[in-house]
FIVEXSE-478583 format. One line per field, with one value per atom (N, C-alpha, C): residue in one letter; x, z, y; atom name; residue number from 1. Coordinates in steps of 0.02 Angstrom, whole numbers. Example, Ala and Ser with C-alpha at 12.3 -4.5 7.8 and 13.67 -1.06 7.14 Angstrom:
BEGIN
type = [a a a s s s]
u = [660 615 660 642 684 645]
w = [390 390 390 354 357 394]
v = [-284 -225 -165 -112 -53 2]
atom = [N CA C N CA C]
seq = [1 1 1 2 2 2]
***
This chain:
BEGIN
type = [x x x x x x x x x x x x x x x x x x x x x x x x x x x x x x x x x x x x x x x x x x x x x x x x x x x x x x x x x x x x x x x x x x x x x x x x x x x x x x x x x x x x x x x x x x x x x x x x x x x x x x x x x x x x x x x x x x x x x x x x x x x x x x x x x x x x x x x x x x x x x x x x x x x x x x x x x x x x x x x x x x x x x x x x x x x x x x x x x x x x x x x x x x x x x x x x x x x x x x x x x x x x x x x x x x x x x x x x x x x x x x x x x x x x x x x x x x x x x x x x x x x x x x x x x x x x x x x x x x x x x x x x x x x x x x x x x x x x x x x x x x x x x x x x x x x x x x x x x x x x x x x x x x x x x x x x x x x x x x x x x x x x x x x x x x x x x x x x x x x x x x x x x x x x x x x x x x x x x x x x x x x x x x x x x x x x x x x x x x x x x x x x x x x x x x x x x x x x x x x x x x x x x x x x x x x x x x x x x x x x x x x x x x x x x x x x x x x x x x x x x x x x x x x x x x x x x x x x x x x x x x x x x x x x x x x x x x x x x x x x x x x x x x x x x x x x x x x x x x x x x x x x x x x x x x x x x x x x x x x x x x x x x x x x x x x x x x x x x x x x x x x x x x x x x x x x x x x]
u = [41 0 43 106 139 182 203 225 181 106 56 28 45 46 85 153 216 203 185 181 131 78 38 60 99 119 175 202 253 218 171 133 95 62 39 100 146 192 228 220 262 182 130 73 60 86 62 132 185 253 235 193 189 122 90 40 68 108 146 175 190 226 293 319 396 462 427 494 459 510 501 522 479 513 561 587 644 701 754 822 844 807 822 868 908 924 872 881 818 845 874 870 806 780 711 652 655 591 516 457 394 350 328 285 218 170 111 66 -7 -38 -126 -93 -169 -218 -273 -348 -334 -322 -347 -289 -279 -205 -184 -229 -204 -225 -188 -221 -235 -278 -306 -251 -288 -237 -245 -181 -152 -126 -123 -81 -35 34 91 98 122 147 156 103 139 145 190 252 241 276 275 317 322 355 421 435 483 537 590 648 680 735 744 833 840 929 920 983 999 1002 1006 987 933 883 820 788 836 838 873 817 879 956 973 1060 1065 1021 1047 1024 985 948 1016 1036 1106 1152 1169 1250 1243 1190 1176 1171 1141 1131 1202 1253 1305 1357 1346 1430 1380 1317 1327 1321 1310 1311 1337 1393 1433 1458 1446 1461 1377 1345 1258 1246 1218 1207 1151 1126 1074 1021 1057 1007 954 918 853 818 799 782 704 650 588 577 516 480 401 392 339 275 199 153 134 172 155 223 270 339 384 370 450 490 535 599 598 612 613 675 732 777 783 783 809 868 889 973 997 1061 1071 1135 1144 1206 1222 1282 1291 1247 1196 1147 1081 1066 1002 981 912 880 851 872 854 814 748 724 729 753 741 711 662 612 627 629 640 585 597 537 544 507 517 591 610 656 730 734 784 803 755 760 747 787 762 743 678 607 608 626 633 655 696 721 693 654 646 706 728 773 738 745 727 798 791 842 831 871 844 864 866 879 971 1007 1058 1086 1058 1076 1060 1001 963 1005 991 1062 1035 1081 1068 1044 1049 1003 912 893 823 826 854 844 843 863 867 812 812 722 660 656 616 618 682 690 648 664 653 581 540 470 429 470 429 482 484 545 546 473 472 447 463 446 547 545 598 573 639 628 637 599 581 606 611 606 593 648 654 651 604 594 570 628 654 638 614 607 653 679 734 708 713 706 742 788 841 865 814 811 814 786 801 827 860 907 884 826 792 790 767 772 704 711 663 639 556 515 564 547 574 494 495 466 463 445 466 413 435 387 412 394 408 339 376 316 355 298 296 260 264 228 139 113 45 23 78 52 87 93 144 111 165 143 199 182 213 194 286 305 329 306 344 374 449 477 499 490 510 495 560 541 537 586 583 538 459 428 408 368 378 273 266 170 160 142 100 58 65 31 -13 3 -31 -22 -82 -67 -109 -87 -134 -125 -159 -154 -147 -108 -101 -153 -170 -219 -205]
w = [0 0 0 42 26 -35 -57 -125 -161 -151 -222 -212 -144 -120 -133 -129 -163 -223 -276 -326 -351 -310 -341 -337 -288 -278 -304 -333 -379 -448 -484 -525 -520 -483 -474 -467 -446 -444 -515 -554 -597 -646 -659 -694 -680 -614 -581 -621 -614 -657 -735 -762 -810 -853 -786 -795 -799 -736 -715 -779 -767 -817 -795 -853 -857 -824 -806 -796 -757 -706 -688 -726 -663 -712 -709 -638 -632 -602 -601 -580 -500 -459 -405 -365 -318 -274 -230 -201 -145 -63 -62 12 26 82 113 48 65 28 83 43 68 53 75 102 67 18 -26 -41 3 -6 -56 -122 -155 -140 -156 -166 -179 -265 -291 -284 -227 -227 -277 -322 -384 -444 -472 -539 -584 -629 -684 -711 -707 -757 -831 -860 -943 -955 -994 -1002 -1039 -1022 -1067 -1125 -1149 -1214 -1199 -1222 -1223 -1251 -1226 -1249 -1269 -1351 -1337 -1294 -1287 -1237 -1285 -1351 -1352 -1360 -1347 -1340 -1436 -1423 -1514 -1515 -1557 -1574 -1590 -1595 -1600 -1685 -1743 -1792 -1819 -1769 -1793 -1774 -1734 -1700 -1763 -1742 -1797 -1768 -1817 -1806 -1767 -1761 -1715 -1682 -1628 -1560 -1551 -1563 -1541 -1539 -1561 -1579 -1520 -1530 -1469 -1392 -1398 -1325 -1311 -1356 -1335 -1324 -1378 -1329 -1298 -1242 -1190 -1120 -1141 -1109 -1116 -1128 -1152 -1095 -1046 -979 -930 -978 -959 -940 -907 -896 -900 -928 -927 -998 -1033 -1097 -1106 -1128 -1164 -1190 -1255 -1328 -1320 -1334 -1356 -1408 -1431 -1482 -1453 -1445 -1436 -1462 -1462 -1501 -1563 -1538 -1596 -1640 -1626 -1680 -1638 -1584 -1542 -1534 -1488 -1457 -1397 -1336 -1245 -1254 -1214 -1201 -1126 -1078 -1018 -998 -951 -930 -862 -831 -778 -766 -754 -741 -683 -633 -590 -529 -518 -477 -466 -540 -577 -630 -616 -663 -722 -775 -839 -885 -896 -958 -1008 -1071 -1093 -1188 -1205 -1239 -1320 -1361 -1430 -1478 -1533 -1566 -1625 -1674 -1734 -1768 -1781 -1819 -1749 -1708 -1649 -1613 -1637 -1584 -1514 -1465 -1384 -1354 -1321 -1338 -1261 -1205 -1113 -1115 -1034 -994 -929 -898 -852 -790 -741 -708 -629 -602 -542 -502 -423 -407 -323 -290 -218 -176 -87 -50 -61 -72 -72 -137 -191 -244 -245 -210 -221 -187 -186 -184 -105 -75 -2 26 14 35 40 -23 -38 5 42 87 144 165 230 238 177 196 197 171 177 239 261 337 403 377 428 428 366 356 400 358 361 427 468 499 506 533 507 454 396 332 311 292 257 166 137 64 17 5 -37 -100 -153 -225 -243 -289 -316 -379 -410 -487 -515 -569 -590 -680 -728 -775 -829 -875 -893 -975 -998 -1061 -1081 -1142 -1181 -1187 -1214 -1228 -1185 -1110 -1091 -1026 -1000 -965 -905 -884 -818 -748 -710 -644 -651 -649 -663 -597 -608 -538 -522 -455 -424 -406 -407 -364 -335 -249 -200 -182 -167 -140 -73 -15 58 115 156 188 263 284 352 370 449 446 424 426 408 359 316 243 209 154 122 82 61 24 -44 -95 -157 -155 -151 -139 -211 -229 -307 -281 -282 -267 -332 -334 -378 -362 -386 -388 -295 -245 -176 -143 -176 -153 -151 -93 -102 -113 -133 -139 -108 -86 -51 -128 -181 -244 -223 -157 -155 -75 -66 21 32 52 47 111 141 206 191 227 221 260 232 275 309]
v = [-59 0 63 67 121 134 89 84 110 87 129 191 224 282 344 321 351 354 292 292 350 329 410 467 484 551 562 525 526 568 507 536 606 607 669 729 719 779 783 749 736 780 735 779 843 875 947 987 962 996 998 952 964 1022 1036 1074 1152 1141 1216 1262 1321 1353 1318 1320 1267 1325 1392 1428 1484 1499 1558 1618 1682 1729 1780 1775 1794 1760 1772 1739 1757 1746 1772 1695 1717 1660 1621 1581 1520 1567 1589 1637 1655 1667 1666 1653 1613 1572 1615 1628 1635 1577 1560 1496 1519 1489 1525 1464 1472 1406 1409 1377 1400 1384 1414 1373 1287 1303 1253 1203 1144 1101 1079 1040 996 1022 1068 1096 1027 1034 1035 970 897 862 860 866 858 828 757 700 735 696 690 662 682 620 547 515 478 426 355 305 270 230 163 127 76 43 -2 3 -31 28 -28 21 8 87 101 61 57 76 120 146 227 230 191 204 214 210 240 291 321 392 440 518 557 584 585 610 652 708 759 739 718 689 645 605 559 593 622 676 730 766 812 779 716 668 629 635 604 652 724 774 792 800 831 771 697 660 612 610 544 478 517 457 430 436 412 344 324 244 241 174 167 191 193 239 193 215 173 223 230 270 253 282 257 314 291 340 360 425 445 420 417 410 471 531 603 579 548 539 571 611 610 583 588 531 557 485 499 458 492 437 445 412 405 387 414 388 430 397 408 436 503 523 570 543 574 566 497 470 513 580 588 560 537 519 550 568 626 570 603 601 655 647 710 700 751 719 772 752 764 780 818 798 773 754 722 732 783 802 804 794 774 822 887 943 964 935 951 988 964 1013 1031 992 1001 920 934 875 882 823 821 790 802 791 773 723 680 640 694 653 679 645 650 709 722 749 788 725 755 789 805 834 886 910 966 1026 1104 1155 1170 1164 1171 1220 1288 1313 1320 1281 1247 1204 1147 1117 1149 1180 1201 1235 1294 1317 1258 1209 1171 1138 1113 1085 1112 1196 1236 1269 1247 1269 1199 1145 1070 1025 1055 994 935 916 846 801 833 782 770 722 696 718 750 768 711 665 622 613 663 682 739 761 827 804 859 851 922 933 1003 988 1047 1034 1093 1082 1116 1119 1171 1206 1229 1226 1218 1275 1316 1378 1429 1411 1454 1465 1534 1540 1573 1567 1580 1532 1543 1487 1459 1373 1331 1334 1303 1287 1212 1200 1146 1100 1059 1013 991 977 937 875 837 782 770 800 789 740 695 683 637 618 620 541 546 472 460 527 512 560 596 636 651 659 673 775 809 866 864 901 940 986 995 1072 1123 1172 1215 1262 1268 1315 1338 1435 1454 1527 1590 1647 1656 1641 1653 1632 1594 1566 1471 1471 1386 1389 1352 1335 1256 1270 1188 1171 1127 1112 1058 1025 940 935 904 878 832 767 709 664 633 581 518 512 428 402 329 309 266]
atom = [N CA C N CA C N CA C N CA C N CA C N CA C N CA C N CA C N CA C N CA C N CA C N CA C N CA C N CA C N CA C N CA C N CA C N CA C N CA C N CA C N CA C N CA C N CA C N CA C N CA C N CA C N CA C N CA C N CA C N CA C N CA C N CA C N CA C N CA C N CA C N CA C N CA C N CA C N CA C N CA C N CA C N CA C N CA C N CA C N CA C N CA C N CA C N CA C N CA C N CA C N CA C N CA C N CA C N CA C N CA C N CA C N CA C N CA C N CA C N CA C N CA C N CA C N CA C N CA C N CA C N CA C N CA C N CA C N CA C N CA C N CA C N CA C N CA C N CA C N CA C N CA C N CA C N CA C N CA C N CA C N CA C N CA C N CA C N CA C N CA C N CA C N CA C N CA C N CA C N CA C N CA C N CA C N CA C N CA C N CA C N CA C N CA C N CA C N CA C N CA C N CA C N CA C N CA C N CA C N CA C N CA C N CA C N CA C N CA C N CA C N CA C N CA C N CA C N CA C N CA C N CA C N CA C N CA C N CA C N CA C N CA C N CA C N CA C N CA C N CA C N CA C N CA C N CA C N CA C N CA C N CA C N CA C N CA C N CA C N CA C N CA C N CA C N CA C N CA C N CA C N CA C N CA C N CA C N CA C N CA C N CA C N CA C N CA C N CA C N CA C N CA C N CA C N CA C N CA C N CA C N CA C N CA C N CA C N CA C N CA C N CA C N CA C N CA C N CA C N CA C N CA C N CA C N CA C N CA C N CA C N CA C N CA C N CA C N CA C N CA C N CA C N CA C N CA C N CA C N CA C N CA C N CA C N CA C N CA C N CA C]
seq = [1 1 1 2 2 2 3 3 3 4 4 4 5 5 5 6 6 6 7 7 7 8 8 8 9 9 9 10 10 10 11 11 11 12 12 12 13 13 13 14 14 14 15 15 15 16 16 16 17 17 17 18 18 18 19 19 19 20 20 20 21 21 21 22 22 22 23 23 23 24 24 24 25 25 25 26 26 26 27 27 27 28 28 28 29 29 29 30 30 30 31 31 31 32 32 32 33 33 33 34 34 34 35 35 35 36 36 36 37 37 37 38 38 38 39 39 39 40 40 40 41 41 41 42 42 42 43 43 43 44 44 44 45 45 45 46 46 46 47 47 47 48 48 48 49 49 49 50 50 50 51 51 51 52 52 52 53 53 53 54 54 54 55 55 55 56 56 56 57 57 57 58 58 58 59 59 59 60 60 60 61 61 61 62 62 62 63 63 63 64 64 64 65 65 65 66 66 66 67 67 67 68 68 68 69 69 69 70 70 70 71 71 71 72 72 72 73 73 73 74 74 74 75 75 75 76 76 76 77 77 77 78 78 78 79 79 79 80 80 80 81 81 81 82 82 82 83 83 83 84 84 84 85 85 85 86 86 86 87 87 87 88 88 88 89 89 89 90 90 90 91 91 91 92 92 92 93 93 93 94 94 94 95 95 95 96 96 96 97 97 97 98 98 98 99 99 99 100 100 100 101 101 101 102 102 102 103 103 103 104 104 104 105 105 105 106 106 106 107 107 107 108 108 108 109 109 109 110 110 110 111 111 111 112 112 112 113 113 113 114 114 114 115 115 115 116 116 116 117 117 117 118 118 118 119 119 119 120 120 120 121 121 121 122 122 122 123 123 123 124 124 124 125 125 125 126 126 126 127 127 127 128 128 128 129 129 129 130 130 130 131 131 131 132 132 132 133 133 133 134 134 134 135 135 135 136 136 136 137 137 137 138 138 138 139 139 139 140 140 140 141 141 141 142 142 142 143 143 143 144 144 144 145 145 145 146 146 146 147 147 147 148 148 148 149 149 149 150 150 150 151 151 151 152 152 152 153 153 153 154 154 154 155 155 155 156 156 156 157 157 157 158 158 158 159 159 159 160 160 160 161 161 161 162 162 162 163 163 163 164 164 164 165 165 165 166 166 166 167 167 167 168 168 168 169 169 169 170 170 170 171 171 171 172 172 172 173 173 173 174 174 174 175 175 175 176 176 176 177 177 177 178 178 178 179 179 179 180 180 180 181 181 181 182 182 182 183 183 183 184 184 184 185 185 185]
***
């Protein structure tokens, strides 16, 4: 049961990032974070793209999607290539003990990467404000979404929780939002 618990709130934080605007809009540092709790917890779900499930060789990928996925990641573990249902490309892989998906489109142009990785990767001062908002939730999963193009500070995602709830957290722009808050049962 807690496995399919996590699992949801995995999903759900992962569908709520993808709802979000993908960027903030200014470049400010995570120093005093303000704490901002909406109405509405779980915006509005929008499916992703999505997958087939078999995996590609890389010759049936276009040239630039491989060439570009190998000089900026050439020490990746773990690759596995798919093809979208619209004609994209998802490749997944593991570098540096984050988990990166990052998603292509027909022609092998990289369109966002999603990036998932735990407590200790995340930039320490974001932890500490969270420690010190939430003290007793343990930070679960951080999941950050990155746009190629551009050179602003991304929202963060947090998945924090406790022995009887878990929340998702969006930090972005000096502020954090409570996006999700759910009880365990």
């Amino acid at each position: 049961m807690k496995k399919i618990l996590f699992s949801l709130a995995a999903n759900l934080m992962y569908a709520g990032i993808l709802v979000n605007v993908f960027s903030c809009n200014t470049t400010n540092g995570l120093t005093g974070l303000r704490l901002k709790t909406g109405e509405g917890i779980v915006p509005g779900y929008r499916s992703a793209t999505s997958l087939n499930t078999t995996q590609l060789f890389r010759n049936e990928i276009p040239v630039k999607a491989v060439r570009s996925f190998i000089r900026e990641f050439k020490d990746a573990e773990d690759v596995a290539w798919r093809r979208t249902n619209d004609g994209g490309y998802v490749v997944d892989f593991i570098k540096d003990s984050i988990k990166t998906t990052m998603f292509y489109s027909h022609n092998g142009s990289n369109i966002y990467s999603l990036r998932m990785y735990g407590e200790n990767k995340m930039p320490e001062n974001m932890r500490r404000i969270i420690k010190d908002v939430f003290p007793d939730h343990a930070i679960a999963k951080v999941t950050v979404i990155i746009q190629p193009w551009q050179q602003r500070e991304m929202p963060y995602n947090v998945l924090i929780k406790n022995a009887t709830n878990f929340k998702i957290l969006r930090i972005c722009n000096m502020e954090m939002e409570i996006t999700g808050s759910y009880n365990k049962p």
